[in-house]
C-alpha positions in Angstrom: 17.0 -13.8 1.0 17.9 -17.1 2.9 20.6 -19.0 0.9 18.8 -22.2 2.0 15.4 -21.6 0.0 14.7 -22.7 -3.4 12.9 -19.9 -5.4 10.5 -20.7 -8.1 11.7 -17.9 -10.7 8.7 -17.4 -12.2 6.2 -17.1 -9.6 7.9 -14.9 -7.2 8.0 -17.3 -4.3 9.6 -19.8 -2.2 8.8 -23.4 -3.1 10.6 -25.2 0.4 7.7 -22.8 2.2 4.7 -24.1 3.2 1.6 -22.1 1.7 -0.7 -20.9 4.1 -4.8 -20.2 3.1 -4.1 -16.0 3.2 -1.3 -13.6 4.0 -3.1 -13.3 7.2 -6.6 -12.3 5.4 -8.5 -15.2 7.7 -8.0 -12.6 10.7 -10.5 -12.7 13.3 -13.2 -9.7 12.4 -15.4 -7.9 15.1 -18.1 -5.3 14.5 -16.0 -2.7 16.7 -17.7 1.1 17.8 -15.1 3.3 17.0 -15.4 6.6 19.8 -14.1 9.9 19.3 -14.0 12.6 22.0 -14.7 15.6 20.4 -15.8 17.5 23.4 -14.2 20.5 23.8 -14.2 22.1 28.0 -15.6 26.3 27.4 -13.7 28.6 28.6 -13.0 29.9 32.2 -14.8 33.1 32.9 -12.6 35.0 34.2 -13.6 38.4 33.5 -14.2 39.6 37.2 -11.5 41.6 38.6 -10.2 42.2 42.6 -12.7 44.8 44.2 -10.6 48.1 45.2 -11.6 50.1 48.4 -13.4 53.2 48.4 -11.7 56.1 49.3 -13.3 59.6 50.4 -13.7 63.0 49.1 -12.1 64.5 45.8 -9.4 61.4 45.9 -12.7 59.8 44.6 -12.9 61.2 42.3 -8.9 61.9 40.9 -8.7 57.6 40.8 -12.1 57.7 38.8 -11.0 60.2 36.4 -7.2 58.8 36.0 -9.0 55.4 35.3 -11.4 57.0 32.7 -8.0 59.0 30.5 -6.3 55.7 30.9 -9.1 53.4 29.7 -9.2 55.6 26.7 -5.8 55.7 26.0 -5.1 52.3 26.5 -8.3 51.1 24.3 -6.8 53.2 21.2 -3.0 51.9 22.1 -4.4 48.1 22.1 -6.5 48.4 19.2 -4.2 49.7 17.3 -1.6 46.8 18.5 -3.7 44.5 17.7 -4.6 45.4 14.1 -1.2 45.6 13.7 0.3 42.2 14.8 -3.0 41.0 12.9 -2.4 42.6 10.0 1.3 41.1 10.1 0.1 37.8 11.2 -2.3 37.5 8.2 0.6 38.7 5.5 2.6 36.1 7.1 0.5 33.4 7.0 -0.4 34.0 3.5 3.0 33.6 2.5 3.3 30.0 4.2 3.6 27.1 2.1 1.0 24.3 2.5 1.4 20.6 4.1 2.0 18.0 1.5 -1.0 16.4 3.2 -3.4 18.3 5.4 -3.7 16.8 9.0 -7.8 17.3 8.6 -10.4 16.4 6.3 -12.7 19.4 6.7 -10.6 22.5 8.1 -7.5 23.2 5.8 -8.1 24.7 2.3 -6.8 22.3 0.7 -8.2 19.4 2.5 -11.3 17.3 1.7 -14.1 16.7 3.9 -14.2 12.6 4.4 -17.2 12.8 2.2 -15.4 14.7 -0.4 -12.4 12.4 -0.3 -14.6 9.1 -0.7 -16.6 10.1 -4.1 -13.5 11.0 -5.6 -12.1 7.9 -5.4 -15.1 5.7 -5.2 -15.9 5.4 -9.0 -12.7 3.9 -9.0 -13.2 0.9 -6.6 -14.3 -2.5 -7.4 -15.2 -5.8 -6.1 -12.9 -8.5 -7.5 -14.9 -12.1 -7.3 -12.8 -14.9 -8.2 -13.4 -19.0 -8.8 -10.6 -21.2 -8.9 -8.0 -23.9 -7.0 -5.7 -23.4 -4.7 -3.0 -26.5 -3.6 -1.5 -26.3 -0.9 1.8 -28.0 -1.0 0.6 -31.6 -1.7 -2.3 -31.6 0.2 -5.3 -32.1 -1.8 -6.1 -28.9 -4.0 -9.3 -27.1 -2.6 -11.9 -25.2 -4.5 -12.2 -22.1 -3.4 -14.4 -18.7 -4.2 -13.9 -15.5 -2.6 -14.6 -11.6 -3.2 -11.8 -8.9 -2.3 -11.7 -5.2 -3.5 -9.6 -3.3 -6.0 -8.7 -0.2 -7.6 -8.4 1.3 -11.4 -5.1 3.0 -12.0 -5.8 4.0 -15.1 -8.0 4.4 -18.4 -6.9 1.0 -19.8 -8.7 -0.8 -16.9 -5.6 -2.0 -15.0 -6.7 -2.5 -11.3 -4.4 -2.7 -8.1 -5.2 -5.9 -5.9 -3.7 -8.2 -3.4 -2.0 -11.3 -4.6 -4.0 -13.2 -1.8 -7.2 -11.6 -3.2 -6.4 -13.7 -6.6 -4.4 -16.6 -5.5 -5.8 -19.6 -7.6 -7.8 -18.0 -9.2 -8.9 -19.6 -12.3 -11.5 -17.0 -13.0 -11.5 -13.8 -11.9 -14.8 -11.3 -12.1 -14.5 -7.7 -11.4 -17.7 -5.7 -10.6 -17.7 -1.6 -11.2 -19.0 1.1 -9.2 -21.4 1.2 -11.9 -23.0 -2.1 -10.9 -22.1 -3.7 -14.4 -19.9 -7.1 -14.2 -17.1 -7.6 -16.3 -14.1 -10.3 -16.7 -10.6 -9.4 -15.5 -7.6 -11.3 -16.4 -4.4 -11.7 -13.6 -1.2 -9.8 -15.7 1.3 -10.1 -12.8 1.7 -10.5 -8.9 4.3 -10.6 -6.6 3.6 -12.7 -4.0 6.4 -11.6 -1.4 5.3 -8.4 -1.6 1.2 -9.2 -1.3 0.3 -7.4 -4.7 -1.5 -8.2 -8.3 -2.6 -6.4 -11.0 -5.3 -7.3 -12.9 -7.1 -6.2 -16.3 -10.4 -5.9 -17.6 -10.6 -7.8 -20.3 -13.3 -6.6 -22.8 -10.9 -3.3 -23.9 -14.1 -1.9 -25.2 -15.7 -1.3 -21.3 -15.3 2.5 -20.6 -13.8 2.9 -16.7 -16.3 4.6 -14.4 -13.5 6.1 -12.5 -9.9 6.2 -11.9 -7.8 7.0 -9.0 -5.0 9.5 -8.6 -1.5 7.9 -6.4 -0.5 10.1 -4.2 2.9 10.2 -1.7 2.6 7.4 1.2 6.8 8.6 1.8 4.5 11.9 3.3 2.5 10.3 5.7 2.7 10.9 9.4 1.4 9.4 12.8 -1.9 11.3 13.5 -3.1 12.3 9.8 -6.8 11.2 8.9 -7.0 8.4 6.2 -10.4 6.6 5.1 -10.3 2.3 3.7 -12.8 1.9 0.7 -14.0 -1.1 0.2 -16.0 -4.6 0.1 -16.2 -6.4 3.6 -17.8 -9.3 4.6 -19.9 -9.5 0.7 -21.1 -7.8 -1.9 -23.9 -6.2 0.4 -22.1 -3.9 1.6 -19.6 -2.7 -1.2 -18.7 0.9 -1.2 -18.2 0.6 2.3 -15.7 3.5 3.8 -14.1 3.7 7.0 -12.4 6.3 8.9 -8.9 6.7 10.8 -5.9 7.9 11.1 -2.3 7.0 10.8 -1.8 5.0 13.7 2.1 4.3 12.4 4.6 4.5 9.1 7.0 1.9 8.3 5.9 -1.0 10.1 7.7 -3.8 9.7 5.4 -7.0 9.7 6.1 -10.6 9.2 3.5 -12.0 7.0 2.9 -15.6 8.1 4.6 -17.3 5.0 7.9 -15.6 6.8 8.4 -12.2 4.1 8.6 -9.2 6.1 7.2 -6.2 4.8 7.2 -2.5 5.3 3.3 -1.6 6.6 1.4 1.7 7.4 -0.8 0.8 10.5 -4.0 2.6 10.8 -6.8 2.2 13.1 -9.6 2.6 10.0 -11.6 -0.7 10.4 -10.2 -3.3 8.0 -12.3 -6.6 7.8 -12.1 -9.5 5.4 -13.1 -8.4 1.6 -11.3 -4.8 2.3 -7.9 -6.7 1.3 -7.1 -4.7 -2.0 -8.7 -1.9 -1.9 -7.2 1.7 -1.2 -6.3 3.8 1.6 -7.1 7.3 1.0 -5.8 10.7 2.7 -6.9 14.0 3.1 -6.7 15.2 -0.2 -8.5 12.0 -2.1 -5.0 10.7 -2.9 -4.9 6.9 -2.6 -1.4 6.1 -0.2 -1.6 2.5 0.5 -3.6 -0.7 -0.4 -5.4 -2.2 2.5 -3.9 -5.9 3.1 -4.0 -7.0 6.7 -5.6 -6.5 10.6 -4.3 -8.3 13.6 -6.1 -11.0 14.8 -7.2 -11.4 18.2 -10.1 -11.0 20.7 -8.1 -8.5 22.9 -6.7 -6.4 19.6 -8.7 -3.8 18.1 -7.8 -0.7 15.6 -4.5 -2.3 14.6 -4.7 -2.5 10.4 -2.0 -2.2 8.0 -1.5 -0.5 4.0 1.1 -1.8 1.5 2.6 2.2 1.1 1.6 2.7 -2.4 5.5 4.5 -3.2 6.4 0.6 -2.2 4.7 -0.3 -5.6 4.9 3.0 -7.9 7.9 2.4 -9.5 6.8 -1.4 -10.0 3.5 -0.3 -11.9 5.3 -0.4 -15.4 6.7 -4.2 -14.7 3.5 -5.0 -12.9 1.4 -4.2 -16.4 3.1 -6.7 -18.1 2.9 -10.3 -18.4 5.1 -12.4 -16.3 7.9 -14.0 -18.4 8.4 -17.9 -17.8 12.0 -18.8 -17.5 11.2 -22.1 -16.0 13.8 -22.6 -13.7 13.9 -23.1 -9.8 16.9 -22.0 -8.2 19.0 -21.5 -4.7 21.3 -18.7 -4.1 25.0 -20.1 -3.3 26.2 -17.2 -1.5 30.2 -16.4 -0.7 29.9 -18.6 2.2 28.6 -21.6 0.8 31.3 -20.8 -2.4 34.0 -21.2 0.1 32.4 -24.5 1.6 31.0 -26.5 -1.4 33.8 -24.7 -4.2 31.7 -23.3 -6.1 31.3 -20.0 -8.2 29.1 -17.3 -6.1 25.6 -17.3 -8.1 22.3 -18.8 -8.8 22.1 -22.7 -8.7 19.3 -24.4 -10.8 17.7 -26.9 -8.4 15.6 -27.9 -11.1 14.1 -27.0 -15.0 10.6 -27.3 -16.1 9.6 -29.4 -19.2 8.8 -27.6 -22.2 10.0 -24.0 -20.6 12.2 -21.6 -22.1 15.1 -22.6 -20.0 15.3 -26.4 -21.5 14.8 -25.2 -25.1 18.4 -23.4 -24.5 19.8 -26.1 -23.3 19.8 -24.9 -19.5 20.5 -28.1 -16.6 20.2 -28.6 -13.1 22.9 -28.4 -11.6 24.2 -25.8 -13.6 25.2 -21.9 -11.6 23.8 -18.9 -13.4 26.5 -16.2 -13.0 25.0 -13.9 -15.9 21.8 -12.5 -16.9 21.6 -10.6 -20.0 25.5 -9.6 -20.1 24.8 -8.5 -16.1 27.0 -10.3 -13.4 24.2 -11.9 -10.7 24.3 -13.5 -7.4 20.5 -13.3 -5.9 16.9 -13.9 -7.0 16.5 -10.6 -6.4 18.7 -9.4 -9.5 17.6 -11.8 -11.6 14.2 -10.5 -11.1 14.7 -6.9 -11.5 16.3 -7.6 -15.3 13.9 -9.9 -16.3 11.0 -7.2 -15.4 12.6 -4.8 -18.3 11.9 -7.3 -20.7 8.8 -8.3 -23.2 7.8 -11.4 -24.2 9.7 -12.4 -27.0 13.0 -11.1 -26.0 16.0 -13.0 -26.2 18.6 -12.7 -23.0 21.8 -14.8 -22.7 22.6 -16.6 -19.7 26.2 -17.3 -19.0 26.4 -20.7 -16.3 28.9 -22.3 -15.0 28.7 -26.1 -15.6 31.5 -28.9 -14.9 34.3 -25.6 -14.3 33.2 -24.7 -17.7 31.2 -21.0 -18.9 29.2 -21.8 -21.1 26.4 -19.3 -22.4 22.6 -20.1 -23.9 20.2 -17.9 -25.6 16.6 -18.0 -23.6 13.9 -16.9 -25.4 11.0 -15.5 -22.7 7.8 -16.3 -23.3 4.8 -15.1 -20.9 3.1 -17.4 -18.5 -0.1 -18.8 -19.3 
């Protein structure tokens, strides 16, 4: 983190930054013809053999009859050597273990065909269509309306998106594989990192499908993937296109400055894909599709959020995000030494009517503890608060005046 931002606590994001439209989702899109050579040259003929001379008489004869004995011979030997190393060839290769993730769709046994792969995890993708307002740091807020795609984790109806899919949103619509249309609610995002999830909201709406994670830490250069998704509108949902893994941990700048750790794949990724998932050879979603380069001369260059990158986050990610109500800037050992001050997390500023100014919180105040738990970034500050439920109670030791004084915050999610 850069000691010099101020970070809005509950929303995951810089506030000195200036908000662009889309982490890079306004790329430039082209129809592209994706080629693939699978010509494959025959092979050589090269069964002729060098012509011997002809000799005379009964030597004739002796070289025709040696040759006869030792074709015979040698037909038996080889045979036999061959059923043999076969035989030990196939023994062995039964006793191999299989790749984590087949490099083919179609020719491993435990591979999918690319059809195969898609309507196993199609059910399971949706079209998120959202409504709402986005402002852009002072400039007049903008309407806006969009459509993105998505993916159900699980049997509750909790869906995997991009955060830029949602941004603003004010109402968000999800449509099925089904066809049916039904209302989603945002639980939580993380902006940095370019993810939401969302909910449907009608608990009583039985999931057409639901996708299985599998292990994007397996991935290698050269292994076939497929995007699912919604490009361009909602004529063409269920859209699937094909790659492979161009690259694994990418590391891309996003254009409001966070630098994130990409798979790059060549499988066409246009506006509207953003969200949905990137699937491997054995129907396993890996990644969720976020961003392409744009540019006229650029083509086959896309990127995946690895989906380990969020696995462990799912559980925080399902629930609410918890208003503290607090912006703050990180005063790291440097700026300790320079301004004497205690290492920490300064509030720049406390919302009205938030949890923070209930307690009794101030700016100008340096948060030092969190829940008992000595803190100096954002970062840890986050990663306590995301173990807790609305409701809960956390003290927060500050330092205010040279004095430690501690307040009792009571979370409460954000509306």
């Amino acid at each position: 983190m850069n000691e010099d931002n101020i970070y809005d606590v509950d929303k995951y994001e810089e506030v000195s930054e200036e908000k662009e439209n889309e982490i890079k989702e306004d790329f430039i899109d082209e129809d592209k013809t994706f080629e693939k050579d699978s010509y494959v040259h025959p092979i050589n003929d090269i069964s002729s053999t060098p012509k011997r001379k002809k000799k005379k008489g009964n030597t004739l004869f002796k070289v025709i009859a040696i040759a006869i004995i030792a074709g015979l011979l040698g037909g038996g030997i080889g045979s036999g050597s061959v059923y043999y190393l076969l035989k030990n060839n196939i023994i062995q290769s039964s006793n191999k273990e299989v790749a984590q993730n087949p490099q083919t769709f179609s020719t491993d046994s435990e591979a999918l065909t690319a059809s195969e792969a898609f309507e196993k995890v199609a059910p399971a993708v949706v079209i998120v269509s959202v409504s709402g307002v986005i402002d852009y740091s002072g400039i007049v807020p903008q309407e806006t309306e969009g459509i993105g795609s998505g993916f159900i984790i699980n049997e509750e109806g909790y869906i995997l998106t991009n955060y830029h899919v949602i941004e603003g949103a004010k109402e968000v619509t999800v449509t099925l594989s089904d066809g049916n249309d039904v209302k989603a609610k945002v639980v939580n995002y993380d902006e940095n990192q370019d993810v939401a999830m969302l909910k449907i909201s009608d608990d009583s709406v039985k999931v057409p499908g639901v996708v299985e994670l599998g292990d994007s830490d397996a991935l290698k250069p050269g292994e076939q993937v497929i995007a699912i998704g919604t490009p361009l509108s909602k004529e063409f949902n269920q859209t699937v296109t094909s790659g492979i893994v161009s690259a694994v941990n990418r590391t891309v700048e996003t254009s409001s400055g966070v630098q994130l750790n990409l798979i790059q794949t060549d499988a066409a990724i246009n506006p509207g894909n953003s969200g949905g998932p990137l699937v491997n050879t054995k129907g396993e979603v890996v990644g969720i599709n976020n961003m392409k380069i744009a540019s006229d001369s650029v083509e086959g260059i896309g990127f995946s959020i690895p989906i380990n990158e969020i696995k462990d986050r799912i559980e925080s990610l399902s629930k609410p995000i918890l208003n503290l109500g607090v912006s703050i800037r990180e005063i790291s050992s440097d700026l300790s030494k320079q301004y004497n001050m205690e290492e920490g997390l300064y509030i720049v500023q406390v919302t009205e009517f938030s949890p923070a100014e209930k307690a009794g919180l101030q700016a100008g105040d340096v948060i030092v503890k969190f829940d008992g738990q000595r803190i100096k970034t954002f970062d840890e500050l986050k990663a306590i608060r995301d173990t807790k439920n609305e409701g809960d109670v956390v003290s927060v030791e500050v330092v205010r005046n040279g004095e430690n004084k501690t307040f009792n915050v009571q979370l409460e999610a954000k509306e």
